[in-house]
C-alpha positions as CSV (number, residue, x, y, z in Angstrom):
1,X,127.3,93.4,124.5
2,X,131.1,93.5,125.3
3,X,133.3,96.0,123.2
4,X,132.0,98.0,121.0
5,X,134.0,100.4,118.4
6,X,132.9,103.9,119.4
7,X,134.6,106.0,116.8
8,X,136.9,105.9,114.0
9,X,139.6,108.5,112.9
10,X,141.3,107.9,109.9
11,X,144.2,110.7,108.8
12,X,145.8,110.2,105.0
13,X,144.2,107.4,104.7
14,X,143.6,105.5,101.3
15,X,141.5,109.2,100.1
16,X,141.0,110.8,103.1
17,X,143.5,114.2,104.3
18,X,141.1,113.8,107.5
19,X,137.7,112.1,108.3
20,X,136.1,111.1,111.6
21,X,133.2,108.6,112.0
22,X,131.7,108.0,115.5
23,X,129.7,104.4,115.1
24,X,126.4,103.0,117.1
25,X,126.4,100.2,119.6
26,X,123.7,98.6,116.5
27,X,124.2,99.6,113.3
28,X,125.9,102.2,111.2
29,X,124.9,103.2,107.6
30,X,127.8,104.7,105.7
31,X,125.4,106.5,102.8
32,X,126.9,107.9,99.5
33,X,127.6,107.2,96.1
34,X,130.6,105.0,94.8
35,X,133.8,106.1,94.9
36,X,133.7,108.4,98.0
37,X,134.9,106.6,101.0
38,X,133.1,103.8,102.1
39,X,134.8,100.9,101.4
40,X,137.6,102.8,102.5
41,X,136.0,102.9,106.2
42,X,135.1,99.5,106.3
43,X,139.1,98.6,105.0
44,X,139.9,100.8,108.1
45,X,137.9,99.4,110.5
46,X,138.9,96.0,109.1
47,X,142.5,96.4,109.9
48,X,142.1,97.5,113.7
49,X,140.5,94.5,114.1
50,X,141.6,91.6,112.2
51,X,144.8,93.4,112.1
52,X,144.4,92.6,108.2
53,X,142.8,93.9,104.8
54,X,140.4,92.2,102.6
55,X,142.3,93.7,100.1
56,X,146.0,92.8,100.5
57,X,147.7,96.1,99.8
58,X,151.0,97.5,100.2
59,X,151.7,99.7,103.0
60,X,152.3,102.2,100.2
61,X,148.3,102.2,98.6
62,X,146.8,103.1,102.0
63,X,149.2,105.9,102.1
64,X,147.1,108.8,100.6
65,X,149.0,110.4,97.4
66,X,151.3,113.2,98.4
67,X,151.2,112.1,102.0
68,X,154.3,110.7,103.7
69,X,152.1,108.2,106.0
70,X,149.1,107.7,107.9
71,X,147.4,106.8,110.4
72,X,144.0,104.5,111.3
73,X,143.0,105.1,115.3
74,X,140.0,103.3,116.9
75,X,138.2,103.9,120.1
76,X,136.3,101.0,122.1
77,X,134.2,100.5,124.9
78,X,132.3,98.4,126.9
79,X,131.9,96.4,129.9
80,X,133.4,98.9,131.9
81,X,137.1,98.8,129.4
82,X,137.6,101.6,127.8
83,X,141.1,101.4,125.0
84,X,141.9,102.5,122.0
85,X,143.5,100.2,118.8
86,X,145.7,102.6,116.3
87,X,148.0,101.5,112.8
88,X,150.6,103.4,112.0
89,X,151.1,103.4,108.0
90,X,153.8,104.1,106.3
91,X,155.7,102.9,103.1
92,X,157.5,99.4,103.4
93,X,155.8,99.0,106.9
94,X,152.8,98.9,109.6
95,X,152.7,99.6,112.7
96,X,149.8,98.5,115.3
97,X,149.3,100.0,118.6
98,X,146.7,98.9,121.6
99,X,146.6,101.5,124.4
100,X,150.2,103.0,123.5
101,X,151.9,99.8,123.1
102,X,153.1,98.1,120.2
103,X,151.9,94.8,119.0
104,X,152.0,92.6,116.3
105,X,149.2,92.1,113.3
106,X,148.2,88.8,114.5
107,X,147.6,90.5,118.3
108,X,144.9,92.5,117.2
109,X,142.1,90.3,116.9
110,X,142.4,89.3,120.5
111,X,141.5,93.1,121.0
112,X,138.1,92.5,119.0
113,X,137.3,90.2,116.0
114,X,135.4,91.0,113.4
115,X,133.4,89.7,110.2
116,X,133.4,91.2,106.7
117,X,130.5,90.5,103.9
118,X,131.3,91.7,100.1
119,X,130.2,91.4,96.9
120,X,133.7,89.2,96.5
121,X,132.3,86.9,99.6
122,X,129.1,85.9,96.8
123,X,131.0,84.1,94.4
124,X,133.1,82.3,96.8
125,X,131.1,79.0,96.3
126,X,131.4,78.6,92.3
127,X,135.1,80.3,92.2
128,X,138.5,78.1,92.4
129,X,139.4,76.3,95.9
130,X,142.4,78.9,96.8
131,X,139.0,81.5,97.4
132,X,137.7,78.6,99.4
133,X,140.6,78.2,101.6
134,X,141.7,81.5,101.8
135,X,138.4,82.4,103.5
136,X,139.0,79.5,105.8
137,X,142.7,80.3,106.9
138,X,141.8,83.9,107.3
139,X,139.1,83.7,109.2
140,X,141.7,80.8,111.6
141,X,144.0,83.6,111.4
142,X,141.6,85.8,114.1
143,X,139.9,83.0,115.6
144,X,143.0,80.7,117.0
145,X,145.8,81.7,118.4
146,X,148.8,80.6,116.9
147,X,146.6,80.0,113.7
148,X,148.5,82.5,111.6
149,X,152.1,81.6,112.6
150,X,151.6,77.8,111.5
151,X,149.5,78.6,108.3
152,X,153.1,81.1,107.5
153,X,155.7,78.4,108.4
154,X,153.7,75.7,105.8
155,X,153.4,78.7,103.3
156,X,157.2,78.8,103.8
157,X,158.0,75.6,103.2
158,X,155.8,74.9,100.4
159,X,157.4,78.1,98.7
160,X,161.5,77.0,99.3
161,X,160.2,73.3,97.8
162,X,158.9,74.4,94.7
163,X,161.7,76.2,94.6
164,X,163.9,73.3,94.6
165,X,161.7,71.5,92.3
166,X,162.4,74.3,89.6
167,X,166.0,73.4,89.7
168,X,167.0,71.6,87.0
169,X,169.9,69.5,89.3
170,X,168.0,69.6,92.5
171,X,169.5,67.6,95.3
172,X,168.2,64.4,96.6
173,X,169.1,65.1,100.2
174,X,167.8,69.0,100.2
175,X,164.4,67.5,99.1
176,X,164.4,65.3,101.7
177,X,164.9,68.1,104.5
178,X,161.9,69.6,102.6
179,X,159.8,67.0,102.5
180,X,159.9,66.8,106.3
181,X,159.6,69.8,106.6
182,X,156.4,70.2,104.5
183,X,155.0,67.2,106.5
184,X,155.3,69.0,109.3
185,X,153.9,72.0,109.1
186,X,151.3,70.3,106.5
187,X,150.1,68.0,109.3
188,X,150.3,71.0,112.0
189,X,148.3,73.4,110.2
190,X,145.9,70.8,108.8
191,X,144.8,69.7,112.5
192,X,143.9,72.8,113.1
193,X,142.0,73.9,109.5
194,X,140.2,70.6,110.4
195,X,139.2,71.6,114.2
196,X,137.5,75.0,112.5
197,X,136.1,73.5,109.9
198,X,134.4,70.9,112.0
199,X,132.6,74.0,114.3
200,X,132.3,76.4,110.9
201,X,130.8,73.8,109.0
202,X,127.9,72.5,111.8
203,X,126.6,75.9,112.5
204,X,126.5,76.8,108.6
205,X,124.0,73.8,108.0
206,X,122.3,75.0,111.1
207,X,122.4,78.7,109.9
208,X,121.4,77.9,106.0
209,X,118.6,75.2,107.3
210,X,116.9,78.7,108.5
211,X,117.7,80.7,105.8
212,X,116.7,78.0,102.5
213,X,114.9,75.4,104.4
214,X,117.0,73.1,103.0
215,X,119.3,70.5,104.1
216,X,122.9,71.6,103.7
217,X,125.8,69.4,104.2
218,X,129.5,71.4,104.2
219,X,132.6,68.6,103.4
220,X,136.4,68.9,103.9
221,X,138.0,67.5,100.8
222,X,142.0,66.4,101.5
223,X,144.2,65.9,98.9
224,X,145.4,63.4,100.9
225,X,142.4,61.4,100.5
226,X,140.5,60.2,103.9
227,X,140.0,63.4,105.6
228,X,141.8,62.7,108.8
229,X,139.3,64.0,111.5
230,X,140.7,62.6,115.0
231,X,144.1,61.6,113.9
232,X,147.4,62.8,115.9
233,X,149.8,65.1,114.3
234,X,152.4,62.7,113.8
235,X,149.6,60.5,112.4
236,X,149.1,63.1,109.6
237,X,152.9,63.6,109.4
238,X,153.8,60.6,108.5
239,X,150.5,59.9,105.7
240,X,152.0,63.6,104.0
241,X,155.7,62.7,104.3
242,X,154.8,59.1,102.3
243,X,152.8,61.1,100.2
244,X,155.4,63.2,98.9
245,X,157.9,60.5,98.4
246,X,155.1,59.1,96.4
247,X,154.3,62.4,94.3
248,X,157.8,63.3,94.0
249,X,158.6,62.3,90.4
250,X,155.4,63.8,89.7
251,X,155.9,67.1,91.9
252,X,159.3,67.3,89.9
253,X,158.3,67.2,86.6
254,X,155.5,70.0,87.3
255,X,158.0,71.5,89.2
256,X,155.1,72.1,92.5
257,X,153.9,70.8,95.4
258,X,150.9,68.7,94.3
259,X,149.5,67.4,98.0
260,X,149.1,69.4,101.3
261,X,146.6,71.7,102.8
262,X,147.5,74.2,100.1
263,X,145.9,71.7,97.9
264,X,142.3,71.2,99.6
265,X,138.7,72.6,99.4
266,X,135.8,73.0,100.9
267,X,132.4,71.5,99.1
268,X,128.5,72.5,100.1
269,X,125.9,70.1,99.1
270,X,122.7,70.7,98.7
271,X,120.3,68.0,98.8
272,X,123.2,66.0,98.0
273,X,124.0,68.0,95.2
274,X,127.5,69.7,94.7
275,X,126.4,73.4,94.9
276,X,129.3,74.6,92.9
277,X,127.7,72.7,89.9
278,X,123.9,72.1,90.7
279,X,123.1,75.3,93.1
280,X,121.1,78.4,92.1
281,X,122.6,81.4,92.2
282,X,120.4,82.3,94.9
283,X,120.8,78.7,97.0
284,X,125.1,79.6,96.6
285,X,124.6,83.4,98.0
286,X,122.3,81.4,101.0
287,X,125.4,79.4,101.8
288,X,127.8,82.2,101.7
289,X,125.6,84.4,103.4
290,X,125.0,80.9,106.1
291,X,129.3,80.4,106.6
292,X,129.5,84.4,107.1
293,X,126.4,84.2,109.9
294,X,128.4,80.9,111.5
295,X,131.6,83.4,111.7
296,X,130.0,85.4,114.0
297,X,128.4,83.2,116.1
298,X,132.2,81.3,116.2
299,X,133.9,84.6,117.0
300,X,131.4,85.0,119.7
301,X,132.5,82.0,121.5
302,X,135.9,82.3,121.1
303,X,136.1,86.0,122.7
304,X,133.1,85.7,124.8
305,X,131.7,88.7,122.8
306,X,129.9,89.5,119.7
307,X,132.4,90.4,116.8
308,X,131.9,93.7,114.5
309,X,130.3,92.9,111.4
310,X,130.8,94.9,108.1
311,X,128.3,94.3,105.7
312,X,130.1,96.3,102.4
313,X,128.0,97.1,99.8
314,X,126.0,93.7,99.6
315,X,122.6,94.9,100.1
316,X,122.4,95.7,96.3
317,X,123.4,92.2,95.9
318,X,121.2,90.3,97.5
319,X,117.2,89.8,97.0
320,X,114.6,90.9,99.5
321,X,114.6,87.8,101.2
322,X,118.4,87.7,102.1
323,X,118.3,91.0,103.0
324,X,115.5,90.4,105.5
325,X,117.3,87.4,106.9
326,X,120.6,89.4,107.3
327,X,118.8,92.4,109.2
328,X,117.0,90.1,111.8
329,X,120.6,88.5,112.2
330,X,121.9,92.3,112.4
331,X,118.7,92.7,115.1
332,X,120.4,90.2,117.6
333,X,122.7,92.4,119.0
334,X,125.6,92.8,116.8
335,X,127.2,95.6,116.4
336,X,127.3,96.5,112.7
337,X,128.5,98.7,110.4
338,X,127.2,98.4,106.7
339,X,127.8,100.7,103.5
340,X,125.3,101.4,100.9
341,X,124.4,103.8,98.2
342,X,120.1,103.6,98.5
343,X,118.7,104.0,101.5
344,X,115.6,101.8,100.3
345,X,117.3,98.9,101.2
346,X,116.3,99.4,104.6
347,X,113.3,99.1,106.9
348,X,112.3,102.3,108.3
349,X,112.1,100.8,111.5
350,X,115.8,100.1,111.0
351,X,116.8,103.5,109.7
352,X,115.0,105.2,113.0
353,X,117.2,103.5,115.4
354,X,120.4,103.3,112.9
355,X,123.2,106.1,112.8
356,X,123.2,107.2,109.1
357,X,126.3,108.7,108.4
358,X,126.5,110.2,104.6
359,X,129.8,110.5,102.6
360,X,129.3,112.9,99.5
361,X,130.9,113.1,96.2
């Protein structure tokens, strides 16, 4: 089954002073009403494994109030390795340890990836492209190495341009350095968005075919134009470097960036159909609930080992089908960890072999 978190201490963290939580090798049900913790677990858990949060805080708002810093500390086992994953929290900084030794953010994942599922996740089909990319990028960000450097240098550059573009005298030649720049890390981090996409986007039609029954077809749309699957970096470089020269009068009078990977999407057809436009609510949770299934079985391949999934507070979301069809995923051997505030959600069958850890008012 590979590694496996075994248990969880969190100390002034988010509203905890203290709280422990040892975890199953299937799944574990954090129980409770709203507002007492759980969420809070799952960001925990989160961060000692994509070495990131779903809800890009501040060092500062994981700090419990009145504390001066704390600390997230994760046992794991399996396959004979036994180690231990801790973040060190404190105002204006993080701090990730593996076994003693410091490491960076973008490190952690090779420790153990893992997959989160929220209520946000369900509208990521009909919301703006950024939500579309984002979900891409940070999902590259655990599963390729390197993937979170180049996707920061293009963010980077994209940032200092618009920046000259916003000044009202901006020189010719600085643009120029820019634009090369841009090009460069444009083409870079759109080779490898694209060498993702092409896995993510075959096993969510497989995934979704089982799920809906329906044929699902999952398109890379590049502001560029022609999606440019199988060309060289320097291939791309130079399309996106004539691009901006082209766009620069534009990009200068709207005083942005208007073509690059920042500017893409992702699209999910139905039948054909645009499922942003045409799709049922329920067909658009089927394809979310499809890319978030092909995310495991990605990070699977990539470690050699099943991921951790955290399922947060989606059950109430989803109809009895869905739920059914994430459950006999959950059944395969994943190791899972999934909050919820009715326990009727849930198979008994499921409940009997579950840990059911409850978090009271």
């Amino acid at each position: 089954m590979g590694l496996l978190v075994t248990h969880l201490r969190m100390h002034d963290f988010r509203c905890f002073a203290e709280r422990e939580v040892d975890l199953a090798p299937g799944t574990t049900v954090l129980v409770g009403p709203n507002a007492v913790g759980k969420t809070n677990t799952v960001e925990a858990l989160q961060l000692l494994t994509a070495g990131t949060s779903f809800r890009h805080p501040t060092p500062v708002q994981m700090v419990r109030e009145g504390a001066a810093e704390a600390l997230v500390h994760a046992d794991l086992e399996g396959d004979g390795r036994v180690l231990d994953v801790e973040c060190h929290i404190a105002p204006g900084r993080r701090d990730f340890r593996r076994n003693g030794k410091r490491c960076q953010a973008a490190d952690v994942p090779g420790t153990l990836m893992s997959v989160l599922f929220s209520p946000d996740d369900l509208s990521l089909v009909k919301r703006g492209a950024s939500g579309r990319r984002d979900e891409l990028d940070d999902f590259g960000r655990q599963a390729a190495r390197g993937y979170a450097k180049v996707a920061d240098a293009y963010r980077r550059a994209v940032e200092q341009r618009n920046r000259l573009l916003k000044d009202p005298w901006p020189d010719p030649s600085l643009l120029d350095a820019w634009d090369a720049s841009v090009a460069v890390g444009g083409a870079t981090l759109l080779r490898a968005r694209l060498a993702l996409w092409e896995r993510l986007a075959a096993r969510t039609s497989e995934v979704y075919g089982r799920i809906g029954g329906e044929e699902l077809r999952c398109e890379y749309v590049c502001s560029l134009g022609e999606v440019p699957f199988g060309r060289t970096r320097d291939e791309i470089v130079a399309v996106l470097a004539e691009r901006l020269a082209a766009e620069r009068e534009e990009d200068l009078r709207r005083q942005q960036t208007t073509v690059g990977p920042h500017r893409d999407d992702v699209r999910f057809l139905i039948a054909g159909r645009d499922a942003r436009n045409f799709g049922s609510q329920g067909q658009q949770r089927s394809v979310v609930l499809a890319l978030k299934m092909a995310e495991v079985g990605i990070c699977a391949e990539v470690v050699g080992e099943q991921p951790l999934l955290l399922l947060d507070d989606v059950m109430s979301e989803l109809d009895a089908t869905r739920r059914e069809a994430i459950m006999r995923f959950v059944g395969g051997g994943i190791q899972t960890v999934v909050t919820t505030t009715n326990l009727g959600y849930f198979s008994p069958e499921l409940l009997d072999s579950a840990e059911v850890v409850a978090f009271d008012g």
